[in-house]
C-alpha positions as CSV (number, residue, x, y, z in Angstrom):
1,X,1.5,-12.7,-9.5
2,X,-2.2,-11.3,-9.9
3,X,-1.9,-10.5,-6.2
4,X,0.8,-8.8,-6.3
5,X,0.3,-6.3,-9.0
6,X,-3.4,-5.9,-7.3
7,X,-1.9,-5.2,-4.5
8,X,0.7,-2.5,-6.1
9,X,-2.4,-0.6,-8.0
10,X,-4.6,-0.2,-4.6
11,X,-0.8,1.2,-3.1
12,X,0.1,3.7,-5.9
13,X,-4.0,4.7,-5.9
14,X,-5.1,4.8,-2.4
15,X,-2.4,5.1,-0.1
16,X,-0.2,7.0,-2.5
17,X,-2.7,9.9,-2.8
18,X,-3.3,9.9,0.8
19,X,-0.5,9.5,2.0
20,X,1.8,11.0,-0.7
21,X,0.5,12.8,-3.4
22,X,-1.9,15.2,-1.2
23,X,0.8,16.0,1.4
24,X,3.2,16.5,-1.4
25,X,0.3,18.9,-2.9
26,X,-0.5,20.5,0.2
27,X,3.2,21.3,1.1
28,X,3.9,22.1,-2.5
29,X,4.6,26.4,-1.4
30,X,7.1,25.2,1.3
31,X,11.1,23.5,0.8
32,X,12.6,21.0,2.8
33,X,13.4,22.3,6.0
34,X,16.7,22.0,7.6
35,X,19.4,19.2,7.9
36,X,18.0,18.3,11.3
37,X,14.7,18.3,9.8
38,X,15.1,15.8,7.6
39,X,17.1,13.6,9.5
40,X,13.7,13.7,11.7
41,X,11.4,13.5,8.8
42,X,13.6,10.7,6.6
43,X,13.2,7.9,9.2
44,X,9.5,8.8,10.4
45,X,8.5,8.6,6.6
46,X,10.5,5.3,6.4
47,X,8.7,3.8,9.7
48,X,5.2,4.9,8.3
49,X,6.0,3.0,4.1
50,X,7.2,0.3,6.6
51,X,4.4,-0.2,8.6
52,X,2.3,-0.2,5.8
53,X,4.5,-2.8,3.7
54,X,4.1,-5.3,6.3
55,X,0.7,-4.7,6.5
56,X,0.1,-5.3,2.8
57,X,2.1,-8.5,3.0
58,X,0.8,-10.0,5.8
59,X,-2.7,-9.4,3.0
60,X,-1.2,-11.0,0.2
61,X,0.4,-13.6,2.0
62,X,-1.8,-14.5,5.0
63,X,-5.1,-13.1,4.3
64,X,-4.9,-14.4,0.1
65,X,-6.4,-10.3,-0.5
66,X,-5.6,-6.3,-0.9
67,X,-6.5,-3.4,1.6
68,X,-9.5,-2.2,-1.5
69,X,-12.9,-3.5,0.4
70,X,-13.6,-5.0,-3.1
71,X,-10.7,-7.4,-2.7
72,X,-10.5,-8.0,0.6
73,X,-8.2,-10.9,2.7
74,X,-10.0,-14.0,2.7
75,X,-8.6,-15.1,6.2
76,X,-8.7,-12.6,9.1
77,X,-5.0,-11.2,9.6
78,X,-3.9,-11.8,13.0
79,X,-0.4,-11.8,13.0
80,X,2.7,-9.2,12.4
81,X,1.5,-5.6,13.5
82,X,-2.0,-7.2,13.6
83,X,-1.0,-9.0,16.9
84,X,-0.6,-5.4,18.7
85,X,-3.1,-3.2,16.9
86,X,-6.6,-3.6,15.4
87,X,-5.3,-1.1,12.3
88,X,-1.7,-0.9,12.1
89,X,-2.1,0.0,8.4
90,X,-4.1,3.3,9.1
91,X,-1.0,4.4,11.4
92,X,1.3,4.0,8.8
93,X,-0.5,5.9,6.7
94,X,-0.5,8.7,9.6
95,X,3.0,8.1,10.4
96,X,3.9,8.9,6.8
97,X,1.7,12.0,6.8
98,X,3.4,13.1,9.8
99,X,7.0,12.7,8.8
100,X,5.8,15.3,5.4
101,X,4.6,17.6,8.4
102,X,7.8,17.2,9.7
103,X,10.2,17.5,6.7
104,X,7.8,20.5,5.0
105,X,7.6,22.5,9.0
106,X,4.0,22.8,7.8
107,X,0.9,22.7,10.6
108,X,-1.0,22.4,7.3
109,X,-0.6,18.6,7.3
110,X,-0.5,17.9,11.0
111,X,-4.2,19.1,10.4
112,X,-4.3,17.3,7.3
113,X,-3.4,14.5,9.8
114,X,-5.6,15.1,12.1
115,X,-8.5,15.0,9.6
116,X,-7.6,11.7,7.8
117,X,-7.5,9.8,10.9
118,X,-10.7,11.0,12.0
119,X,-12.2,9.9,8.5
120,X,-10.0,6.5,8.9
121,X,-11.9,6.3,12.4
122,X,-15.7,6.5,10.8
123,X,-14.7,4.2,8.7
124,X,-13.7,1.6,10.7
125,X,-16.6,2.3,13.6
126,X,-19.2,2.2,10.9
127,X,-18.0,0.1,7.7
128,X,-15.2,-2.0,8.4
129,X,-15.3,-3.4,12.2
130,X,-19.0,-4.6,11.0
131,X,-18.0,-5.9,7.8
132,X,-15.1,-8.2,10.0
133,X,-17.6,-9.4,12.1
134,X,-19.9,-10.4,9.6
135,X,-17.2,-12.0,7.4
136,X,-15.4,-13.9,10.4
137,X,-17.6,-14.1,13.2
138,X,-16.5,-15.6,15.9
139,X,-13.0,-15.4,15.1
140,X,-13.4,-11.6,14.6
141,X,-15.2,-11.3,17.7
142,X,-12.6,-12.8,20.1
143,X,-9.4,-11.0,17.8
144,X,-11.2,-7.6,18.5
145,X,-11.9,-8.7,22.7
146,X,-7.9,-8.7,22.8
147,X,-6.7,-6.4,20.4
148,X,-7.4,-2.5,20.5
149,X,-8.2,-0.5,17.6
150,X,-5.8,1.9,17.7
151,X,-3.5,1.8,21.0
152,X,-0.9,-1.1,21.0
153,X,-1.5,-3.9,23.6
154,X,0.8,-7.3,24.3
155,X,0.7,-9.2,21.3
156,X,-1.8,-11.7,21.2
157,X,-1.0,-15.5,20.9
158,X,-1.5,-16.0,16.4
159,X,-1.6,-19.8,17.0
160,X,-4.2,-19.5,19.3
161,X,-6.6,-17.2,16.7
162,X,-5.6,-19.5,13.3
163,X,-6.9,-22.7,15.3
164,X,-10.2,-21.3,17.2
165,X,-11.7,-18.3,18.2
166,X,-10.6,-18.6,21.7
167,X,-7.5,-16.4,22.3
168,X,-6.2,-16.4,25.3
169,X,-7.1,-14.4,28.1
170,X,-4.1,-12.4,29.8
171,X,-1.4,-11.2,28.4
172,X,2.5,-12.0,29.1
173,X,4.1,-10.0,32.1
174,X,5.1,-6.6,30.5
175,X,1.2,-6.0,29.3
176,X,0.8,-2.4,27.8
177,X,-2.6,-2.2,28.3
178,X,-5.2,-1.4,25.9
179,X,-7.5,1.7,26.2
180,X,-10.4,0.6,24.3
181,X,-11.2,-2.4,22.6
């Protein structure tokens, strides 16, 4: 239960302002735009809370831990969206950013966007990708040889990541590539 509610404060502080409060602020001079609009913008801002619900569970109920760096997973994550991307939680954060750009018609936030992910990407390179390492090692070391940080590859084999740090070395037929690692 402690988990839980730990893991609801970090969402209504962190993510919420990010991803909800400052769009909302920044959009605040501008309605809704049109029907089509928001049948555009309803289902992007559902896919981005999505993405990031999944993330957070696969935290509380994999990794024993929260997104805050203070309360960190105890175990790496390697499995849902984890399999594909390095940070599927940052593009759900994005994603939801994106679908207020959409729904408000305001460039505003696509820069907005644009801005958060390039903070998001400093803080992987130079905080969190070195804090993994040193935390898991190994395990860390091979996850991040097969999974890319941003761009979606083939999913990688969970089984094979819980019981070593070998994962394995090709992907099924139907790869997608990654771009950088």
């Amino acid at each position: 239960m402690a988990l839980l509610l730990k893991n609801l404060l970090f969402t209504v502080v962190a993510p919420g302002t990010v991803a909800v409060y400052i769009p909302i602020l920044l959009a605040q001079d501008r309605s809704p735009g049109s029907a089509l609009a928001l049948a555009i913008a309803v289902p992007v801002l559902i896919l981005g809370a999505s993405i990031y619900a999944w993330c957070i569970w696969d935290f509380a109920t994999f990794g024993r831990g929260t997104p805050a760096p203070i309360d960190a997973p105890k175990k790496l994550v390697v499995r849902g969206l984890y399999r594909y991307t390095r940070n599927p939680m940052y593009i759900g954060f994005l994603t939801a950013i994106l679908g207020w750009a959409l729904l408000f018609r305001a460039a505003t936030l696509v820069v907005y966007a644009l801005v958060v992910a390039a903070c998001f990407h400093l803080f992987i390179v130079l905080y969190e990708e070195r804090h993994l390492l040193a935390e898991f090692g190994g395990q860390y070391e091979a996850y991040r040889s097969q999974v890319a940080r941003w761009l979606p590859r083939c999913p990688l084999s969970v089984d094979r990541v819980d019981e070593s740090a070998k994962l394995p070395s090709k992907c099924a037929e139907g790869d997608v590539g990654g771009i950088e690692s």
